[in-house]
N, C-alpha and C positions, 0 to 999 in steps of 0.2 A: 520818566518817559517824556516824549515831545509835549504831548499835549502839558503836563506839569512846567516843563520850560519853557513854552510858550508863554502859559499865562502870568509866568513870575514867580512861583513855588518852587524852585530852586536858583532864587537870586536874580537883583534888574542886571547885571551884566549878562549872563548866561541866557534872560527874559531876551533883551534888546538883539542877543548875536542870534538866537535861535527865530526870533521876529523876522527880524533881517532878513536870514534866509530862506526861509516859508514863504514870504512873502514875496522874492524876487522868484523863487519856484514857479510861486502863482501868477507871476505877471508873462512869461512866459511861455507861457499853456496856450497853444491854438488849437482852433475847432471846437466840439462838442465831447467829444468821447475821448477820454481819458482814462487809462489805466496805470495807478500807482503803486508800485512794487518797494513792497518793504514797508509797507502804510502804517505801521506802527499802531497808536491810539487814535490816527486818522483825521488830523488836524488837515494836511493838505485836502482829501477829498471833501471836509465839512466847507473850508472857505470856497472850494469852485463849488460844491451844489449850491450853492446861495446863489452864486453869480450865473446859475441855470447849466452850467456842465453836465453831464452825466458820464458819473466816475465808480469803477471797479479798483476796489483797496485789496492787494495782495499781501499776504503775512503769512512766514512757517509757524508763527508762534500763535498759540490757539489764546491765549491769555492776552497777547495785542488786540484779538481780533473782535474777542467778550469787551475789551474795553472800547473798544470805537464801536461797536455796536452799543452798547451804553450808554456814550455820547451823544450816536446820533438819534435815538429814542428821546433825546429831549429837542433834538429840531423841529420845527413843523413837519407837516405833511408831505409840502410841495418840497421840501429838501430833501426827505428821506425815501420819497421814494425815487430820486435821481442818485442815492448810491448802492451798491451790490459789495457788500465782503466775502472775501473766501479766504479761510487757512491753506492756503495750498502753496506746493513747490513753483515759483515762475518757471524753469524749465521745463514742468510738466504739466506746466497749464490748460486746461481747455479752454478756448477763446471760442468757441462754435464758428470761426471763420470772421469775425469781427476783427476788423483791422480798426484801431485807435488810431486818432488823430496824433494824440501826443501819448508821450509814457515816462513815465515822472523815476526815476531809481536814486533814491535821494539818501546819504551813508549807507550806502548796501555793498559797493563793490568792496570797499579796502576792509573788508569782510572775509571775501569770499578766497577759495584759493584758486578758482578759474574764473578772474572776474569777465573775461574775454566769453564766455559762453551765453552771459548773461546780457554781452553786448550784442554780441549777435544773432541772438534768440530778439530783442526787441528789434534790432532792425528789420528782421526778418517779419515780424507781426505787423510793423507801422504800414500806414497804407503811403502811397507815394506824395511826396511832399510834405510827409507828416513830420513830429520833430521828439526825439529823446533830449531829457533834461534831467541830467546827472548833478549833484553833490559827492564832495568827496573831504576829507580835512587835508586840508595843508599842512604839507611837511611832515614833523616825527610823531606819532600819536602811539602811547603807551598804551591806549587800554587792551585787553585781556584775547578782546575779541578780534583785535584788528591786525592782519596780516600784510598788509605792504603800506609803505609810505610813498605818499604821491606829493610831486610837485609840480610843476606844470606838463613835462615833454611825456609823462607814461599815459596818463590820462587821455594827451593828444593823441598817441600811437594808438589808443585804444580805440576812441573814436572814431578816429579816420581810417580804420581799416574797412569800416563797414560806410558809414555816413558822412555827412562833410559839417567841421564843423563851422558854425558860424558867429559862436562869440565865446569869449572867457571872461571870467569874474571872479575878481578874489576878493573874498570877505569875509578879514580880519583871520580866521583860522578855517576858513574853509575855502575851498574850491568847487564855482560853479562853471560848469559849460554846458551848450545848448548844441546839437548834431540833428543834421536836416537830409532824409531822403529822397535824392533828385529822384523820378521817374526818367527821364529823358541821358542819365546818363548810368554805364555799364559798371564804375570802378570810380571809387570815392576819389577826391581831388589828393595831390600827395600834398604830405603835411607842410607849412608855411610859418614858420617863424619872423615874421613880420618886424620890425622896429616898434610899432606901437605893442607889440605882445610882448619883445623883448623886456620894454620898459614897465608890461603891467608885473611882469613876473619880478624885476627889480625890484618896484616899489613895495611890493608884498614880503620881498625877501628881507628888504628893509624894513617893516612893519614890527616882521617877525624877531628881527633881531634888537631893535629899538623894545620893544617887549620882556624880551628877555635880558637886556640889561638893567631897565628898570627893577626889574622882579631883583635880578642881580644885586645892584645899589643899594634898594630895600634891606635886603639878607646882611649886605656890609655895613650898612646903617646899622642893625637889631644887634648885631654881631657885636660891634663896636659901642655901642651903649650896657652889653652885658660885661661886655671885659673892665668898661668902668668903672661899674658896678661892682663889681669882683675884685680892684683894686682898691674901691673904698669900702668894703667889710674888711680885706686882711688889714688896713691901713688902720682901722678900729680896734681889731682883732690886737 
């Protein structure tokens, strides 16, 4: 779970890159009222109620939602009672008319197989000028659960069909952007591939692949010391 890679229980690489992104989640959060979909064991809602937020942690899974309540029973007072968990579906939320400042949906979409509904259900909740702050991983991701691989331009098309967005961040294997709803204007700004994005999307492409030739090299390294290996047993032999 988050909360275990957070704190280092599954390893300081996996600690540092999950830090990392929790942490640039939370610097990004305006206003008071926040709601986090897909809150897992609910690390993002424990660091803003500290910081005086008051934040509603969404999860389908009833076993996330036992665990961040377990969590936050060891906060004080004054933090727990600035958060609200519910098991429930985001699309079929009841919000009682509560528009969120911000709405945090952090590895939920490359999940989902309409992640489009789920962008536009939070634009549609955020109050005007409020802001969605998305995670997603970069690039090709195996696991079991996950249905699209994102790189920078689907993420963007996502975004900006509803909201405008206003920054992107890649870091290390994931993809972060921040999407902002004007009040004063009818239809999101059209998408913008800038030079300086061009180049952030480069260097990440770069990142990624510098990564995966080391891993590479590694393997031909191992590789090559086994066949030595193998030539001094027959050589014995």
């Amino acid at each position: 779970g988050v909360m275990e890679a957070y704190y280092g229980k599954l390893g300081e690489h996996f600690m540092r890159e999950t830090q990392s992104r929790i942490h640039w989640i939370c610097a990004q959060v305006t206003g008071r009222r926040v709601l986090d979909v897909g809150c897992s064991q609910g690390i993002v809602p424990l660091l803003l109620a500290r910081e005086g937020c008051e934040v509603t942690g969404v999860d389908t899974s009833p076993q996330a939602i036992e665990e961040a309540k377990r969590y936050l029973a060891n906060e004080p007072a004054h933090v727990q009672e600035k958060i609200c968990y519910v098991n429930a579906d985001f699309l079929s939320l009841n919000t009682q008319d509560a528009e969120p400042d911000t709405i945090v949906i952090s590895d939920v979409l490359g999940q989902l197989a309409h992640p489009e509904k789920f962008v536009q259900r939070a634009a549609s909740l955020l109050k005007s000028d409020g802001c969605l702050i998305i995670t997603v991983p970069f690039g090709v991701n195996d696991g079991i659960d996950h249905k699209h691989t994102f790189y920078l331009l689907e993420p963007l098309r996502l975004l900006s069909k509803y909201l405008h967005v206003t920054q992107v961040e890649v870091m290390g294997s994931w993809l972060g952007m921040v999407a902002t709803k004007h009040h004063n204007v009818t239809t999101p700004a059209p998408i913008s591939l800038d030079i300086e994005l061009i180049a952030t999307l480069e260097k990440a492409f770069e990142a990624v692949e510098r990564n995966k030739q080391s891993r590479l090299n590694a393997l031909n390294d191992e590789t090559q010391a086994l066949n030595e290996q193998n030539l001094q047993l027959q050589a014995q032999i």
